[in-house]
C-alpha positions as CSV (number, residue, x, y, z in Angstrom):
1,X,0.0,0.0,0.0
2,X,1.1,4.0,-0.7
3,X,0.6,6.7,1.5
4,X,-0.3,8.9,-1.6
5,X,-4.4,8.9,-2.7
6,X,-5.5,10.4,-6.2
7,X,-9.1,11.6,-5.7
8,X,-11.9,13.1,-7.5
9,X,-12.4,15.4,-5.4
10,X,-11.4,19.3,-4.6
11,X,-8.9,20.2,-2.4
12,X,-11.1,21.2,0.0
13,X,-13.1,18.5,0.7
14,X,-10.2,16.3,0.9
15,X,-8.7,18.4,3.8
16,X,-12.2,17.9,5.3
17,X,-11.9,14.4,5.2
18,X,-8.3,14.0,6.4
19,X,-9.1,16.1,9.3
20,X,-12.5,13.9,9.8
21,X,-10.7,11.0,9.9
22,X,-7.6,12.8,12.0
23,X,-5.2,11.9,9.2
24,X,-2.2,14.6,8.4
25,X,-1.3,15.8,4.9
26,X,2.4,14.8,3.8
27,X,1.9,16.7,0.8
28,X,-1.5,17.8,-1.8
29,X,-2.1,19.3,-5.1
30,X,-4.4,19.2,-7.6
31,X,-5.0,16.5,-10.2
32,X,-5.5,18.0,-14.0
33,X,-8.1,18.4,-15.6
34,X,-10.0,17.4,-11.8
35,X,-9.2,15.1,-8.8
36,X,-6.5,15.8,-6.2
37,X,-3.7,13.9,-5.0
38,X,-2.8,13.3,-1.3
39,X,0.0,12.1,0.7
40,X,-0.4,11.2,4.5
41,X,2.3,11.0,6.6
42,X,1.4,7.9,8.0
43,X,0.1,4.2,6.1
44,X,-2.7,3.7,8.6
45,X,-4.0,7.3,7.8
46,X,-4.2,6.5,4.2
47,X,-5.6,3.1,4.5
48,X,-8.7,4.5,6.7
49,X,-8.7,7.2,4.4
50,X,-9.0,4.9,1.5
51,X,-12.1,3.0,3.2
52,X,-13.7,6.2,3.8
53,X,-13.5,7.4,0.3
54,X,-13.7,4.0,-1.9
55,X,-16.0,5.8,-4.3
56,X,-13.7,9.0,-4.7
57,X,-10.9,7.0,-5.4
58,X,-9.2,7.3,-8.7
59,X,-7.8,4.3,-10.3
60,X,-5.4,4.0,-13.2
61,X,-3.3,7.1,-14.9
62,X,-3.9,10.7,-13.8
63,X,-1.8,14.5,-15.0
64,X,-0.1,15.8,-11.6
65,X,0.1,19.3,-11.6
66,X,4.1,20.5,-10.8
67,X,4.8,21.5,-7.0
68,X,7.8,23.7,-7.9
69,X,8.3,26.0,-11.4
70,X,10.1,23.8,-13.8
71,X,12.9,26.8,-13.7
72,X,14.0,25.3,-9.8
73,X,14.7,21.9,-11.9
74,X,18.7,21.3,-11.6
């Protein structure tokens, strides 16, 4: 199992969830063109995260928007 979660969902009402189900966000951004991906700091958050949310859950390929410009890159 990951820790990371792709959603289809806003990044709202995932923060609402992760806080319902006392979880805390490693990392989030938004999915393109909809969904958002998030990363718990802990396995057991995202598995109970993952029960919670079985019908939000994104399976297969999704377009990660970058974190950082692409002008940080090395």
């Amino acid at each position: 199992m990951s820790r990371a979660i792709n959603l289809d969902l806003d990044i709202d009402q995932v923060r609402a969830a992760v806080i319902a189900s006392k979880g805390v966000v490693s990392a989030i951004e938004p999915l393109h063109p909809r969904g958002t991906r998030v990363v718990l700091m802990r396995i057991e958050q995202a598995t109970a995260l993952r029960k919670a949310l079985k019908s939000k859950i994104i399976d297969g390929p999704v377009v990660r928007t970058p974190l950082r410009p692409a002008s940080w890159a090395v």
